[in-house]
N, CA and C atoms as an extended XYZ file, in Angstrom:
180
Properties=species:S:1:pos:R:3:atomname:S:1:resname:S:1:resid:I:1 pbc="F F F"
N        -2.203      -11.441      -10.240 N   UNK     1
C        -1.504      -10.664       -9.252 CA  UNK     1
C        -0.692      -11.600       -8.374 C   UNK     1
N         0.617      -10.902       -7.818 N   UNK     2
C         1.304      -11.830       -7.379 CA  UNK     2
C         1.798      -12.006       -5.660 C   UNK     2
N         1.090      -12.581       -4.978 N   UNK     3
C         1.667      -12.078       -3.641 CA  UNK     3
C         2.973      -12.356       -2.608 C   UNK     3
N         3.446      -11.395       -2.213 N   UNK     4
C         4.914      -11.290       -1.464 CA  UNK     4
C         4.249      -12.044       -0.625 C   UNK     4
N         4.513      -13.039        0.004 N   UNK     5
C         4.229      -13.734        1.473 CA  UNK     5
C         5.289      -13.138        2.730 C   UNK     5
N         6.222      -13.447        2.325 N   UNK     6
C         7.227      -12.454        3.073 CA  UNK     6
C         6.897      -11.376        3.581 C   UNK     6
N         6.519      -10.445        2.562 N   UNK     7
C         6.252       -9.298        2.962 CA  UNK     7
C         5.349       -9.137        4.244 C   UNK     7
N         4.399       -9.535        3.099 N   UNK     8
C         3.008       -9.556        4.117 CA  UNK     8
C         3.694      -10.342        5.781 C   UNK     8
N         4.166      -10.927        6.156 N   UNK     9
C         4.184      -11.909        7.193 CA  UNK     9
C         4.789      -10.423        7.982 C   UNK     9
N         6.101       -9.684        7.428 N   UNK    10
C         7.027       -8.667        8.389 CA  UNK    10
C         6.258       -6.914        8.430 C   UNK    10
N         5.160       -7.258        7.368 N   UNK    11
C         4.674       -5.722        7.518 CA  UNK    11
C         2.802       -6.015        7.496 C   UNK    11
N         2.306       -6.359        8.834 N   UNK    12
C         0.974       -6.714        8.988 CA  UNK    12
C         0.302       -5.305        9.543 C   UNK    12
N        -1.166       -5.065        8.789 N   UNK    13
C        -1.736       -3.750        9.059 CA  UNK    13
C        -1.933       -3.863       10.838 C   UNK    13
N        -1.698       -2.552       11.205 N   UNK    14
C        -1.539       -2.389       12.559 CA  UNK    14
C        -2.922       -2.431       12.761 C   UNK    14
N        -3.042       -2.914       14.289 N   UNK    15
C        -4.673       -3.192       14.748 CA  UNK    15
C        -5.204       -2.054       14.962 C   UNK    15
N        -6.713       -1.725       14.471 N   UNK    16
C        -7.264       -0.420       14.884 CA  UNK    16
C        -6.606        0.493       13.617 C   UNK    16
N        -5.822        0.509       12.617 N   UNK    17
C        -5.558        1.543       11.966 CA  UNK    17
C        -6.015        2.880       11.725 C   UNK    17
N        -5.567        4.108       12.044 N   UNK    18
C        -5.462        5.142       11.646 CA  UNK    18
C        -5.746        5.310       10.503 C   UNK    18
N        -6.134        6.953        9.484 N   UNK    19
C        -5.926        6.897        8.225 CA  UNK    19
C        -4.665        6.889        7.919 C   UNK    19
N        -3.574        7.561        8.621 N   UNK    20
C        -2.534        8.070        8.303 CA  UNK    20
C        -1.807        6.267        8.153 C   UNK    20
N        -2.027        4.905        9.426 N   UNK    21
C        -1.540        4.043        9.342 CA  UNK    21
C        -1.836        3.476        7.769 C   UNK    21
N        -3.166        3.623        7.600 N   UNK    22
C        -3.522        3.089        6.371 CA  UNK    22
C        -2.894        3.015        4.955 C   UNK    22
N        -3.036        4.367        5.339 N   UNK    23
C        -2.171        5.230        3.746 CA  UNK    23
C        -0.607        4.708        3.604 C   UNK    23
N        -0.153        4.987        5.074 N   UNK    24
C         1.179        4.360        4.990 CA  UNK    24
C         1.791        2.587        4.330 C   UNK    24
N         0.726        1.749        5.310 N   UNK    25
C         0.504        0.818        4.745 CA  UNK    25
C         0.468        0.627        3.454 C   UNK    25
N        -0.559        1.243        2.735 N   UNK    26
C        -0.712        0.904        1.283 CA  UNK    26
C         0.114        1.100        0.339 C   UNK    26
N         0.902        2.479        0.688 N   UNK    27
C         1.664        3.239       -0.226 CA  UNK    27
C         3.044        1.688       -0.351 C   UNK    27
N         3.279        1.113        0.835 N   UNK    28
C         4.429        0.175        0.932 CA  UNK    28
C         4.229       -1.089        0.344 C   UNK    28
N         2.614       -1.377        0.701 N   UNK    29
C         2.273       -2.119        0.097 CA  UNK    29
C         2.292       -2.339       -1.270 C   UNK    29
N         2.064       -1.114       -2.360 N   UNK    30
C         2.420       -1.130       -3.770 CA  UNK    30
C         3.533       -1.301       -3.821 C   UNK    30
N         4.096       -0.584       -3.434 N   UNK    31
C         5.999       -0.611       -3.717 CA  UNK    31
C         6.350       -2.433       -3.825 C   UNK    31
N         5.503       -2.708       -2.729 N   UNK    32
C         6.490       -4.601       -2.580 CA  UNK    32
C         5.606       -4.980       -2.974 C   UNK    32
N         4.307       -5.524       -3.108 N   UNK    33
C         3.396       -6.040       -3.757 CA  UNK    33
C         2.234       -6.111       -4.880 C   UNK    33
N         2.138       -6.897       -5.134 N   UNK    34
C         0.951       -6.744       -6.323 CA  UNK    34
C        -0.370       -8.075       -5.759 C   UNK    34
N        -0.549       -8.287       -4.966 N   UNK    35
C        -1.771       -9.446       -5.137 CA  UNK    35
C        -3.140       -8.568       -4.902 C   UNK    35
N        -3.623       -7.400       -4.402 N   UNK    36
C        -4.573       -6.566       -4.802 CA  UNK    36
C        -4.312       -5.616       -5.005 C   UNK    36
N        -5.791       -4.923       -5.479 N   UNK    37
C        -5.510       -3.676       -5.795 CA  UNK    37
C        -6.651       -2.547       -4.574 C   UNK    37
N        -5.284       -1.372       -4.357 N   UNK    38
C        -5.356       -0.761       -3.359 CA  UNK    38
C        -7.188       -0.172       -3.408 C   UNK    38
N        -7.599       -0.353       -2.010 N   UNK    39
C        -9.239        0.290       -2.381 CA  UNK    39
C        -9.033        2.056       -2.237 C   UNK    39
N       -10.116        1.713       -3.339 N   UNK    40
C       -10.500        3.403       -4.259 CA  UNK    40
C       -10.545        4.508       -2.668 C   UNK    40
N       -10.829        4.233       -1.688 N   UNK    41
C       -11.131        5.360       -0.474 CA  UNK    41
C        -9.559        5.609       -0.066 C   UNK    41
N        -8.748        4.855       -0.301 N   UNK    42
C        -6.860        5.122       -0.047 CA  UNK    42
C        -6.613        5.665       -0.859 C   UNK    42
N        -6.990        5.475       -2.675 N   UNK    43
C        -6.189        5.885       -3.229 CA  UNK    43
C        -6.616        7.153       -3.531 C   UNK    43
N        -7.976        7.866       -3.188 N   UNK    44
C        -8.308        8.879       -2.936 CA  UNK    44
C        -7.647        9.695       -2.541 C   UNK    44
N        -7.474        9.492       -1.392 N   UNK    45
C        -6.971       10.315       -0.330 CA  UNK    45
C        -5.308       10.719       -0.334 C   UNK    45
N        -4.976        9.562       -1.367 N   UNK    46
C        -3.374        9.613       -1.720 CA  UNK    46
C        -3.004       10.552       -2.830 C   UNK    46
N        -4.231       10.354       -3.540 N   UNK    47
C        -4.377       11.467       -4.971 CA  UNK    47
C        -4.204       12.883       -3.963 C   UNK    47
N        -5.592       13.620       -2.917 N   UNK    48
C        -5.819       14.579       -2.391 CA  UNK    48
C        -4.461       15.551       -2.008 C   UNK    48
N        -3.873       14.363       -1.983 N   UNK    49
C        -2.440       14.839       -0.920 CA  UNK    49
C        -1.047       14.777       -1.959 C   UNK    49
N        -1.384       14.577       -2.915 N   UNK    50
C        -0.515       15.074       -4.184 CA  UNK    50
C         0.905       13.933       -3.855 C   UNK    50
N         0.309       12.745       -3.323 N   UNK    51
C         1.608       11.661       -3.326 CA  UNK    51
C         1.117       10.359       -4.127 C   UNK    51
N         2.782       10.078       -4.927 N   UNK    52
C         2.183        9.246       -5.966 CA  UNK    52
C         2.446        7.968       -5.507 C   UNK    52
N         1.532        6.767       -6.188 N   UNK    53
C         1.736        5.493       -5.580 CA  UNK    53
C         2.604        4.664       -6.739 C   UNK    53
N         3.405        4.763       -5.451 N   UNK    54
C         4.748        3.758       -6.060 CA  UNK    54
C         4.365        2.102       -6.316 C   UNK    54
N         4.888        1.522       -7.421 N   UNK    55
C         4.580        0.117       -7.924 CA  UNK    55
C         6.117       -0.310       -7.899 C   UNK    55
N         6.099       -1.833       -7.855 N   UNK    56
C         7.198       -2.531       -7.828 CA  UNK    56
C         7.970       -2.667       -8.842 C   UNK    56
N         6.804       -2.258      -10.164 N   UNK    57
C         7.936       -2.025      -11.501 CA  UNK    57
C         8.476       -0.672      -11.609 C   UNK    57
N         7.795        0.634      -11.127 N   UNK    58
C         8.202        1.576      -10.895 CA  UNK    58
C         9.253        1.665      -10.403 C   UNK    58
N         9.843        0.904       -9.128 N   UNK    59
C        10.873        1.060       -8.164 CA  UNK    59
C        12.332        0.311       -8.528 C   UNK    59
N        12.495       -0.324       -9.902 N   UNK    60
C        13.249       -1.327      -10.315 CA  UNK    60
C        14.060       -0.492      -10.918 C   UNK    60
C-alpha cells in the first residue's frame, strides 16, 4: 500500500471526530490514498447509507 504524504499532511482527521467527520474523512481518504485499509465500522456505515467508496484507480 502506498502512502500520499501530502495528502495526509493537508487533510488531518479533525480532533474529537464526529461519525459524520469520520465517514467524510475516509470516503477522501480512498479517493487519494491507499496505505490502509478503511476499518470495517466506516465501511459499514458507508454500505448502510447506500454511498460507494471511491478508490484512486476508480477516479482515474
Amino acid at each position: 500500500m502506498k502512502l500520499n504524504a501530502e495528502w495526509h499532511l493537508t487533510h488531518p482527521m479533525p480532533p474529537r471526530p464526529t461519525l459524520e467527520d469520520r465517514i467524510h474523512w475516509h470516503l477522501a481518504h480512498a479517493a487519494n490514498c491507499s496505505c490502509r485499509i478503511m476499518p470495517e465500522s466506516i465501511r459499514k456505515e458507508i454500505e448502510a447509507r447506500d454511498l460507494v467508496v471511491p478508490t484512486a484507480r476508480s477516479l482515474r
